[in-house]
C-alpha positions in Angstrom: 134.5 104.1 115.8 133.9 105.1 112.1 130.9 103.0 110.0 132.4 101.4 107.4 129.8 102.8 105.3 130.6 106.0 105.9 134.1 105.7 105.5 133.5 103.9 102.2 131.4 107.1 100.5 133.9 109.1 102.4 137.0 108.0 100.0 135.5 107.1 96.8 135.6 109.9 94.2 133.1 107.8 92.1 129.4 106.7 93.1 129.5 103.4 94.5 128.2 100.0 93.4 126.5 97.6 95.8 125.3 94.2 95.3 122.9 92.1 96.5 122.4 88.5 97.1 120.7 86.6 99.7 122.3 84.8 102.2 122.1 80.8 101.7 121.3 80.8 98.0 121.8 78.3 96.4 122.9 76.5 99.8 125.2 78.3 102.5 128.6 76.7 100.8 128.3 78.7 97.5 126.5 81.4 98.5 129.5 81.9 101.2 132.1 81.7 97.8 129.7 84.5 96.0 129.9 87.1 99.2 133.7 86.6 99.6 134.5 87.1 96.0 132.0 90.3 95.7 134.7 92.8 96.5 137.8 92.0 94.5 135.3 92.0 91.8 134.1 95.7 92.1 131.6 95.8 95.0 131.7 98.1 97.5 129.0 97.6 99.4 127.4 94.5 100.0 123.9 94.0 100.7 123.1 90.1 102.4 119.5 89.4 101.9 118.1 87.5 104.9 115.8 84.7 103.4 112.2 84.7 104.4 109.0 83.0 103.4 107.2 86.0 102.2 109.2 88.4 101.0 106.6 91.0 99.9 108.6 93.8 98.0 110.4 91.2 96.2 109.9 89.9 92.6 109.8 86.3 91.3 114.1 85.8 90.8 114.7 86.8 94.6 111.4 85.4 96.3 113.1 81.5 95.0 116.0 82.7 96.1 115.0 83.2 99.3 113.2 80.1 98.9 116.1 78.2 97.9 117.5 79.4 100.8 115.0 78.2 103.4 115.4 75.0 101.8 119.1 75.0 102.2 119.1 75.4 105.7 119.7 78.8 106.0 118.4 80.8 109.0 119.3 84.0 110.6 121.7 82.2 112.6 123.7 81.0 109.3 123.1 84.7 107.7 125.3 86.2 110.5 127.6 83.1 110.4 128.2 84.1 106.8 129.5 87.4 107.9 131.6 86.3 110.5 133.2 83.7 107.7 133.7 86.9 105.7 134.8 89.1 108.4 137.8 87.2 108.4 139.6 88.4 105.1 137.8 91.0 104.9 137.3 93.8 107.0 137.0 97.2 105.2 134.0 96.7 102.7 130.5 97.1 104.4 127.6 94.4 104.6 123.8 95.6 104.8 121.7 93.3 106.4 118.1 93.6 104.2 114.7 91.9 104.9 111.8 92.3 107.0 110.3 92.5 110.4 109.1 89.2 111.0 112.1 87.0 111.7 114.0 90.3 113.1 111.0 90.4 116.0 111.2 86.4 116.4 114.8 87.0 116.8 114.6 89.6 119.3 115.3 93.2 118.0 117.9 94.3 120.4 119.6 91.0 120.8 119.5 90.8 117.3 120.9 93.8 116.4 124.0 93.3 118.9 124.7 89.6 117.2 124.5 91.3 114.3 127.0 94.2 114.8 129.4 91.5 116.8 129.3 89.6 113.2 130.5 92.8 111.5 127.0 94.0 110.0 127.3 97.5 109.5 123.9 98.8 108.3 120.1 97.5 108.6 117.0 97.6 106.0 114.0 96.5 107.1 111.9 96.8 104.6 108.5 96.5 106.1 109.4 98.6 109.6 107.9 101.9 109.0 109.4 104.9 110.7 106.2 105.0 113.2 106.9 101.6 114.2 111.2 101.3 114.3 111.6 103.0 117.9 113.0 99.5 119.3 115.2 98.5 116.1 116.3 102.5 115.9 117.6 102.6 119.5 118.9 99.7 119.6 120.9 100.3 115.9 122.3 103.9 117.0 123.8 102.1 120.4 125.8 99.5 118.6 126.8 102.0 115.8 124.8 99.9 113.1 123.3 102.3 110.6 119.5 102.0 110.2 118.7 102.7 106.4 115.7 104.0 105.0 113.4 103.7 102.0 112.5 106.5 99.8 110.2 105.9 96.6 108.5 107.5 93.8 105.5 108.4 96.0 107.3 109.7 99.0 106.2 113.8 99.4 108.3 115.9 100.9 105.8 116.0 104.0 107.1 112.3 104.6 110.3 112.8 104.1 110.6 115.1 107.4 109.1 111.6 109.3 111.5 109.2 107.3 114.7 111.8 107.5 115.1 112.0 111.5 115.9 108.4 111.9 117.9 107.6 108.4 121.7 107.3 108.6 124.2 105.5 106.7 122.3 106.1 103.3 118.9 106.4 101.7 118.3 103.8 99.5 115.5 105.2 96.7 113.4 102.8 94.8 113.0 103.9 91.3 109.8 101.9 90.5 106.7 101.6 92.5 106.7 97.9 92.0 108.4 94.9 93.0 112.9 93.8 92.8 113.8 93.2 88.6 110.8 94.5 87.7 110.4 97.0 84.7 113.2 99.6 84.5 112.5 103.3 85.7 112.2 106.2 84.3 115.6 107.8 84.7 114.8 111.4 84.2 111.5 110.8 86.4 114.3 110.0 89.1 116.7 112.0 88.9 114.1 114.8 89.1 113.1 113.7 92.8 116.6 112.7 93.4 117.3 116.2 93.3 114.3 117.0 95.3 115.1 114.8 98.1 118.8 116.5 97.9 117.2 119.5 99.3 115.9 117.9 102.3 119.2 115.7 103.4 123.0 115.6 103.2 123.1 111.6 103.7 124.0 110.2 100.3 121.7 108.2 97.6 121.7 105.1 96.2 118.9 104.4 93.6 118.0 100.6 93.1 114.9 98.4 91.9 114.9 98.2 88.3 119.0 98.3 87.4 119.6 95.1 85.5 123.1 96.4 83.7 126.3 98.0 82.6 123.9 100.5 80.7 121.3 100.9 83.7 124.4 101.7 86.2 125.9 104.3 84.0 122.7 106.0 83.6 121.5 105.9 87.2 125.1 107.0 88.4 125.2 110.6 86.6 123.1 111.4 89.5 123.1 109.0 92.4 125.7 108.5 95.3 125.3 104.3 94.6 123.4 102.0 92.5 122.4 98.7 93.7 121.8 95.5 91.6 119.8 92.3 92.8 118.1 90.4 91.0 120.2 90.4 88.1 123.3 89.1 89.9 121.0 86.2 91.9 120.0 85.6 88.1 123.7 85.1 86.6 124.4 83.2 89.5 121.6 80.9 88.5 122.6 80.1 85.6 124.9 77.0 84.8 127.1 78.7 83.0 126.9 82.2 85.3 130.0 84.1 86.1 129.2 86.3 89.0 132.4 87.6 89.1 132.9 88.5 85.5 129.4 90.2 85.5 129.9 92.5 88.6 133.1 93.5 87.2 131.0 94.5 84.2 128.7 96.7 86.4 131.5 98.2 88.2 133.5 99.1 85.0 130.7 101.7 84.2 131.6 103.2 86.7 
């Protein structure tokens, strides 16, 4: 059976936009609304952060979010509830789980990862799993046809990308800054000059996030990648009392 995700960057003609937004946030009822209404507003990939209590490689707008989360009730248990709820009007557009180790391992990595695919996950990131340490997770992901995606920065040599590259699929996600989620914006034409670097080295295709807060940032960042992704600026909109989630992804996809 054919990964959504691979079926999605198989038919678009355009690079693709996913979002992010973690699961529970604000409480499990609205942040349910905010998934469903992600793809008729131009996402078309979705990445579900799964809340946790020290989320390391995030900045301050998604580290309350997860904490918002926590506090809402929301577990790993109502993160792949909320994809099931989705799963049933939806079943084309992709959903990337994305967090860390910790509550994966306290889960149970391959029971995990089966719930998870049941639920109609179709691609992992663990942030904090290095390659050297992901035998269990990577097995167990190529089994149930879950893709396990990988993390490529700014300091990632060539020499590591042959011991990230054997166990990537789905698609690399590059982190333009070396830094935390919605910090400072990256250098674009430092980027795309490793962008085109790691080319050379794989055929899977790129998405650039970390940094992209806009309609501008997308545009820029898509002359060269396969997908941008956007965070922390959609859990900010969302925030706000008068946010429109929908209008502003639409925004993000239209430079597209």
């Amino acid at each position: 059976m054919t990964n959504r995700i691979d079926a999605t960057f198989a038919k678009l003609d355009r690079p693709a936009l996913i979002t992010f937004i973690t699961a529970g946030d604000p409480d499990i009822k609205k942040s349910q609304s905010i998934l469903d209404l992600l793809p008729a507003s131009g996402a078309d990939i979705i990445e579900l952060g799964m809340p946790f209590t020290d989320p390391m490689a995030d900045g301050p707008v998604i580290q309350a979010a997860a904490l918002r989360a926590l506090d809402s009730g929301a577990s790993m248990k109502t993160t792949l509830q909320m994809v099931r709820d989705f799963r049933k009007n939806n079943t084309d557009t992709p959903i990337v789980l994305m967090g860390y180790a910790n509550p994966v391992y306290q889960y149970g990595m391959d029971v995990f990862v089966r719930d998870a695919s049941a639920a109609g996950v179709d691609g992992l990131i663990i942030v904090d799993l290095p390659p050297e340490e992901d035998d269990e997770l990577y097995t167990a992901s190529k089994a149930a046809n879950v893709h396990l995606i990988k993390l490529v920065t700014p300091t990632t040599s060539d020499e590591r990308l042959k011991t990230v590259l054997p166990k990537a699929s789905g698609f690399l996600y590059y982190v333009s800054i070396t830094g935390i989620t919605g910090a400072a914006s990256a250098d674009v034409s430092a980027v795309k000059n490793h962008v085109e670097s790691i080319r050379k080295a794989t055929d899977l295709p790129l998405a650039i996030g970390f940094g992209i807060k806009g309609p501008d940032d997308v545009r820029q960042f898509a002359a060269f990648a396969d997908a941008v992704v956007v965070g922390s600026a959609i859990v900010s909109e969302a925030q706000k009392p008068d946010g429109d989630v929908a209008t502003f992804v639409k925004s993000l996809r239209s430079a597209l």
